[in-house]
DRENZAKOL-777532 format. One record per atom (N, C-alpha, C): residue in one letter; z negated, y, x negated. Coordinates in steps of 0.02 Angstrom, whole numbers, padded with zeros to 5 digits, always signed. Example, Ala and Ser with C-alpha at 12.3 -4.5 7.8 and 13.67 -1.06 7.14 Angstrom:
A-00390-00284-00660/A-00390-00225-00615/A-00390-00165-00660/S-00354-00112-00642/S-00357-00053-00684/S-00394+00002-00645/
This chain:
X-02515+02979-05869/X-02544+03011-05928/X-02615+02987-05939/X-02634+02995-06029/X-02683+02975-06028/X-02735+03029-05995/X-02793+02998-06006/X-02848+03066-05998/X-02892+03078-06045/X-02903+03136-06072/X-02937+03150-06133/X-03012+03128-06143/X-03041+03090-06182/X-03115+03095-06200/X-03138+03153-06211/X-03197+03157-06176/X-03251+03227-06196/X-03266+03214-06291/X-03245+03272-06320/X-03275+03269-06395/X-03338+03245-06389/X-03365+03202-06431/X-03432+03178-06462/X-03487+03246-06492/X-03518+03239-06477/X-03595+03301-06488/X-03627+03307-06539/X-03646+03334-06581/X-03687+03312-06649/X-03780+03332-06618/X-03799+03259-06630/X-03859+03267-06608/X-03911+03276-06660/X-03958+03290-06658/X-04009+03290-06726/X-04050+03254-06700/X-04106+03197-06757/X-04156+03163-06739/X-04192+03189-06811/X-04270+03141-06807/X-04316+03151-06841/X-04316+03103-06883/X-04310+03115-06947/X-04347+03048-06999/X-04371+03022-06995/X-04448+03069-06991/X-04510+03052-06972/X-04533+03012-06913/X-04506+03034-06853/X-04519+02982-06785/X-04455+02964-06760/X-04399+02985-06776/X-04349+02946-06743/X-04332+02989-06668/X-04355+03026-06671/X-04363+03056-06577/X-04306+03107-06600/X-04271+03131-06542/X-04212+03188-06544/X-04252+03257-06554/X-04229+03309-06586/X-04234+03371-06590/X-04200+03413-06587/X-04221+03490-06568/X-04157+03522-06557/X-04119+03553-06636/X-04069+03578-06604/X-04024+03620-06652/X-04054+03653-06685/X-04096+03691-06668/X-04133+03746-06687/X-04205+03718-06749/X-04218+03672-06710/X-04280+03631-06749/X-04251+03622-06813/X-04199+03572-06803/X-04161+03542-06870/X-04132+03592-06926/X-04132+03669-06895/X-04111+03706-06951/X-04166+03700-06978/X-04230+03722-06951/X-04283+03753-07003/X-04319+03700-07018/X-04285+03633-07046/X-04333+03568-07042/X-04270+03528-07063/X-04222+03547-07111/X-04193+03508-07129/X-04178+03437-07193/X-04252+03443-07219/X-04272+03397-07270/X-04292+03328-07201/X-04313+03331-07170/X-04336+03283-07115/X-04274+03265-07057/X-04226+03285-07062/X-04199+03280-06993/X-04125+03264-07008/X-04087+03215-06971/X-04019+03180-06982/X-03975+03224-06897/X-03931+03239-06964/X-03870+03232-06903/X-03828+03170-06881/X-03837+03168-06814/X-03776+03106-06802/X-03719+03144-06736/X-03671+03106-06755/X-03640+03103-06686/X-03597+03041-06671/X-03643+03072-06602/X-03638+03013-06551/X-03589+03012-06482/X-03540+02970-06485/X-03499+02982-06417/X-03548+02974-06371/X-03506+03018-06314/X-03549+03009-06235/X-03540+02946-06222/X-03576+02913-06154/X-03577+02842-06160/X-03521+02832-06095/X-03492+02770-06106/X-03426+02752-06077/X-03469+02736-06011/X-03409+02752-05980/X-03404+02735-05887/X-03415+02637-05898/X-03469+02615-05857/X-03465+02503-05842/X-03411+02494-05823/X-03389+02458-05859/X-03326+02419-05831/X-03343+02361-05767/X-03299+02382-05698/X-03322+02344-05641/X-03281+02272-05639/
């Protein structure tokens, strides 16, 4: 069987600097701030 991927996260960043912010920030600051989502990052292939 396969094995399931962890769902992808919706992260928020800044317009303005580009730096991550929280959930909370991005509500009250939503003229400035992008949602993305981003998968978790894959296991190196050996």
């Amino acid at each position: 069987m396969s094995a399931k991927k962890p769902p992808a996260t919706p992260d928020y960043r800044s317009a303005k600097t580009g730096q991550f912010v929280t959930e909370s920030y991005a509500k009250r600051h939503p003229a400035t701030t992008v949602r993305e989502i981003n998968p978790p990052p894959s296991k190196p292939k050996k």
